[in-house]
C-alpha positions as CSV (number, residue, x, y, z in Angstrom):
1,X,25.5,-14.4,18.0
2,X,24.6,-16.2,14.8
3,X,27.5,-15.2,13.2
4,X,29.6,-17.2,15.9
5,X,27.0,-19.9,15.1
6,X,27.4,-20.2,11.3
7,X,31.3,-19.5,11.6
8,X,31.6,-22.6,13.9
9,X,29.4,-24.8,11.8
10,X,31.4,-23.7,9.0
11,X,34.9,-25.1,10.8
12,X,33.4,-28.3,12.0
13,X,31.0,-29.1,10.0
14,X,33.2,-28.2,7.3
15,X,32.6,-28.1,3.0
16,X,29.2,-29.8,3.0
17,X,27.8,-26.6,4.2
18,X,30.0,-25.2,0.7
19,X,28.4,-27.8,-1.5
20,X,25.9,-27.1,-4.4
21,X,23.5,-24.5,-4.2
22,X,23.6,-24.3,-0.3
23,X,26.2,-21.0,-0.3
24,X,23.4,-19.1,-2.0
25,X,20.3,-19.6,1.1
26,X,22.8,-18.3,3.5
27,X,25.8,-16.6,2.0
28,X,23.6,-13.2,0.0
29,X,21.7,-12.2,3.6
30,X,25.4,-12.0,5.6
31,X,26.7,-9.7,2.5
32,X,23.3,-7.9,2.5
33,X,23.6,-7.1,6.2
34,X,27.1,-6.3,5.9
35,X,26.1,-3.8,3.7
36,X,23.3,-2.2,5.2
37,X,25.4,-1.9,8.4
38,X,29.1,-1.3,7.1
39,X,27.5,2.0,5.3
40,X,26.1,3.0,8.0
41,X,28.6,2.8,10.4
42,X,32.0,0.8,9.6
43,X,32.9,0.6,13.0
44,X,29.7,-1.3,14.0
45,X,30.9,-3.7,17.1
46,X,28.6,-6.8,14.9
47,X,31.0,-6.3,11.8
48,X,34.3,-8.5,13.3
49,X,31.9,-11.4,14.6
50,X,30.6,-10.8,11.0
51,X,33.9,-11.1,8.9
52,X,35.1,-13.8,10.7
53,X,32.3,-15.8,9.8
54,X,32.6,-15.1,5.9
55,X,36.5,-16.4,6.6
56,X,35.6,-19.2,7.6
57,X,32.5,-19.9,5.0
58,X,34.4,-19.0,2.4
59,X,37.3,-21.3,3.1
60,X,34.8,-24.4,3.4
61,X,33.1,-23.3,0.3
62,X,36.4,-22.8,-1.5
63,X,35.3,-22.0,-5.8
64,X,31.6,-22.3,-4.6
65,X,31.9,-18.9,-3.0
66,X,33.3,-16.9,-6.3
67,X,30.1,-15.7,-7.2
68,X,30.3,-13.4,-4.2
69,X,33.9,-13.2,-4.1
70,X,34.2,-9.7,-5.8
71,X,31.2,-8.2,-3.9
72,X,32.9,-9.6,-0.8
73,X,36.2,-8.0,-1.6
74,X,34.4,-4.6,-2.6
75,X,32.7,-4.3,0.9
76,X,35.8,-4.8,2.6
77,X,37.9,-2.1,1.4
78,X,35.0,-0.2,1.7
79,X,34.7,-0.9,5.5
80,X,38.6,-0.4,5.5
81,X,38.0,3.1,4.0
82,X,35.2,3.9,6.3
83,X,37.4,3.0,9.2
84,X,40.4,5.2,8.0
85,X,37.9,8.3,7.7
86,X,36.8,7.8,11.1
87,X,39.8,7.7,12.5
């Protein structure tokens, strides 16, 4: 799965993947797909691959990844809300 992929670049390679302007090629399709999917169904099998790989980009891009930080944050307790209506 790429999520896996960019996940375990993101542990090894580790913050020069966070440097600069690099966050924003990668960082805005993950959240984009996150959202398209988390409305649609928050209990999508792709989601935990998915949300592990944001932890660990947004550790390695540590204040690099604030201008997604709230958007990030947003999505989640939405998926959280979505799960908890489900069940």
């Amino acid at each position: 799965c790429l999520f896996d992929t960019l996940g375990v670049m993101a542990d090894n390679v580790g913050t020069a993947i966070g440097e600069g302007s690099l966050p924003g090629i990668y960082v805005p399709p993950i959240l984009k797909y996150w959202n398209d999917i988390g409305r649609e169904n928050p209990m999508d099998r792709t989601l935990l691959p998915l949300m592990e790989c944001l932890g660990s980009i947004t550790v390695v891009c540590g204040m690099n990844y604030q201008p997604w930080a709230v958007e990030t944050f947003e999505m989640a307790m939405s998926t959280i809300e979505g799960c908890m209506m489900i069940i």
